[in-house]
C-alpha positions in Angstrom: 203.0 -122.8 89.9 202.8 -119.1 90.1 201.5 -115.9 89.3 201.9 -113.1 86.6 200.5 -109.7 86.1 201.9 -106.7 83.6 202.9 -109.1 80.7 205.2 -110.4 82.9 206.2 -107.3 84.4 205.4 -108.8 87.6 205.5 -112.6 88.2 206.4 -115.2 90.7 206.6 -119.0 91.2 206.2 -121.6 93.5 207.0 -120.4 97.7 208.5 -117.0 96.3 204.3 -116.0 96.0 203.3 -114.4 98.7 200.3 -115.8 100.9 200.3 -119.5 100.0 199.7 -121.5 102.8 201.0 -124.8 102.8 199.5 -127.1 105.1 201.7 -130.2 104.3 205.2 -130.6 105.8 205.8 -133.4 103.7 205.1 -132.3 100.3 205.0 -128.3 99.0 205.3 -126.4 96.1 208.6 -126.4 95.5 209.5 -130.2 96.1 211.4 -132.3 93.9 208.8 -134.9 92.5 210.8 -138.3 91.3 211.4 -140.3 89.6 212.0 -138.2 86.5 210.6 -139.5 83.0 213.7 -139.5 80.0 213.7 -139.5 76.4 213.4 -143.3 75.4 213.2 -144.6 79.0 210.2 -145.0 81.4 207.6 -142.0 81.6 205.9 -141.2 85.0 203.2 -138.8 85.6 201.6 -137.1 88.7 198.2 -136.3 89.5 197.9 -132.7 90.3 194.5 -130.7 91.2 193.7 -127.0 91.6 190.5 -126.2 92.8 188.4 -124.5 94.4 186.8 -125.3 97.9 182.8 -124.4 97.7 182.5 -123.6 101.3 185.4 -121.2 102.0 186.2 -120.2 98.7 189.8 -121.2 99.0 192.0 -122.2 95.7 193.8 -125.5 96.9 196.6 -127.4 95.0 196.4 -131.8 95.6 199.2 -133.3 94.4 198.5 -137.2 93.8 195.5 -136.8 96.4 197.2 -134.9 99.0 196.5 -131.3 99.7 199.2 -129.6 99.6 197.8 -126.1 100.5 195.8 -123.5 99.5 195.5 -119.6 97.8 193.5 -117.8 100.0 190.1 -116.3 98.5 191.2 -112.7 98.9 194.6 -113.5 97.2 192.6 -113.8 94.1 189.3 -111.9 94.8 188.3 -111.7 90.7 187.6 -115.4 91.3 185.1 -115.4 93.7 182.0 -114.8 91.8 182.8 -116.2 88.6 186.1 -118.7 89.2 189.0 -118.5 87.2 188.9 -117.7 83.3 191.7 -119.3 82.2 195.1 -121.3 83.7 198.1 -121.4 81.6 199.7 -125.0 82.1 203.0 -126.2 80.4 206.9 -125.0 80.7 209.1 -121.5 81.2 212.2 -120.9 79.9 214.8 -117.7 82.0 216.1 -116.7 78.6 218.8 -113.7 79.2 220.1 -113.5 75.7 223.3 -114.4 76.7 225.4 -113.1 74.3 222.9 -111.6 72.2 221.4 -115.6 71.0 218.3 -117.2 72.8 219.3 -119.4 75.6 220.6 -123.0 74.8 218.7 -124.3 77.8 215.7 -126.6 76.7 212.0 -127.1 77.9 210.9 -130.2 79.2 212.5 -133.3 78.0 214.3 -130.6 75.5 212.5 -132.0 72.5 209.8 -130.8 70.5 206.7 -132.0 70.9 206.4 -133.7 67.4 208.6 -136.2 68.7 205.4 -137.4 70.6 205.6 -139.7 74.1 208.6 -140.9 75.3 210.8 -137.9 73.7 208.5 -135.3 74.4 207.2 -133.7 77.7 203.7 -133.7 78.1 200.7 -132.8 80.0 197.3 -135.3 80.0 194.0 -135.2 81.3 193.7 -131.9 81.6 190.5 -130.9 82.7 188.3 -128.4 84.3 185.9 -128.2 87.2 183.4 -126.0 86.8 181.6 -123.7 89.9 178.6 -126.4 90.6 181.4 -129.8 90.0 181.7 -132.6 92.2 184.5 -134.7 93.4 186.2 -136.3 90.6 183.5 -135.2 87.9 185.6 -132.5 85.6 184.8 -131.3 81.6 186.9 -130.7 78.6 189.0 -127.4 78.1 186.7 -126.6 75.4 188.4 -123.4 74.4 192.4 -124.2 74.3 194.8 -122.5 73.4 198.0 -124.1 72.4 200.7 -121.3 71.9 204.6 -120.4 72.7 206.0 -117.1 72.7 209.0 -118.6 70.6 208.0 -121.0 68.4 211.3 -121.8 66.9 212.8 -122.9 70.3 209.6 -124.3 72.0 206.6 -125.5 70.6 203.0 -126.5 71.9 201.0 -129.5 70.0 197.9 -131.2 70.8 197.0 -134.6 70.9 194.9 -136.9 69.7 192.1 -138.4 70.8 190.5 -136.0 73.2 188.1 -138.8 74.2 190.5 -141.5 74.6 191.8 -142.5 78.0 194.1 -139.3 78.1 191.0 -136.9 77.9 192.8 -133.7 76.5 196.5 -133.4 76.2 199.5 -132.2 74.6 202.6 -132.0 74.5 205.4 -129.4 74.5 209.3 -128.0 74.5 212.3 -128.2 72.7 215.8 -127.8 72.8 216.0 -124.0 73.1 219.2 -122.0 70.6 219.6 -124.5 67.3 219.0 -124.5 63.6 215.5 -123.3 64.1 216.4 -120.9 66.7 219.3 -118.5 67.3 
């Protein structure tokens, strides 16, 4: 998780952010979560929250159903009377055109997402809590926006059924410098 501002001038992930708080010793932003999913083997998934808490305003990440800290409100103050207008979720790439090519180094399972589950990385249930939600009671990302910044090496696709059991999702990657991408 992180931040960005400037196009990407300005960005930073995870503990480098300044002013998280973590208030879990046992599980932070920067842990390791296993097991891993692999293409053709098992696929796991994690339960991850970001929201905000109505009575001090605070952004909080819960990971699996334990808080795992929060944003403080004046971290992000254009939140506070209207929420957030948009989260990007999905994967980043460090791509230093080694060489002069694009990097070799994939996203997610390092497959594209037409491969679908069990070769693809994915994201599901992805939904939004609104300023007046309650516990557990979220909506549909109405207005989504798949998109990649290099579509020949990483790709975004939707899924399905966005009323089935895995609400709205998608799925996303691919192998990074190829046929399809140099």
């Amino acid at each position: 998780m992180g931040s960005k501002t400037n196009g990407y001038q300005t960005y930073c992930y995870n503990l480098d952010c300044p002013g998280f708080v973590q208030t879990n010793r046992l599980v932070g932003l920067s842990s390791f979560i296993v097991p891993v999913s692999s293409v053709g083997g098992p696929q796991y998934t994690v339960d991850l929250e970001i929201f905000q808490d109505l009575s001090t305003k605070h952004w909080w990440v819960r990971l699996q159903g334990t808080d795992m800290g929060y944003w403080p409100k004046q971290l992000v103050p254009s939140f506070q009377s209207a929420g957030a207008d948009g989260f990007d979720f999905g994967g980043r790439v460090l791509n230093t055109r080694p060489n002069g090519h694009h990097t070799s180094t994939g996203m997610g399972l390092g497959r594209f997402p037409t491969e679908g589950l069990g070769k693809a990385a994915f994201f599901r249930n992805v939904e939004i809590a609104y300023a007046d939600y309650e516990r557990g009671k979220y909506n549909f990302p109405g207005q989504a926006h798949p998109a990649s910044d290099v579509p020949g090496c990483y790709f975004v696709q939707e899924g399905g059924d966005f009323h089935g059991p895995w609400v709205y999702h998608f799925y996303y990657g691919g192998p990074g410098r190829g046929n399809s991408c140099s």
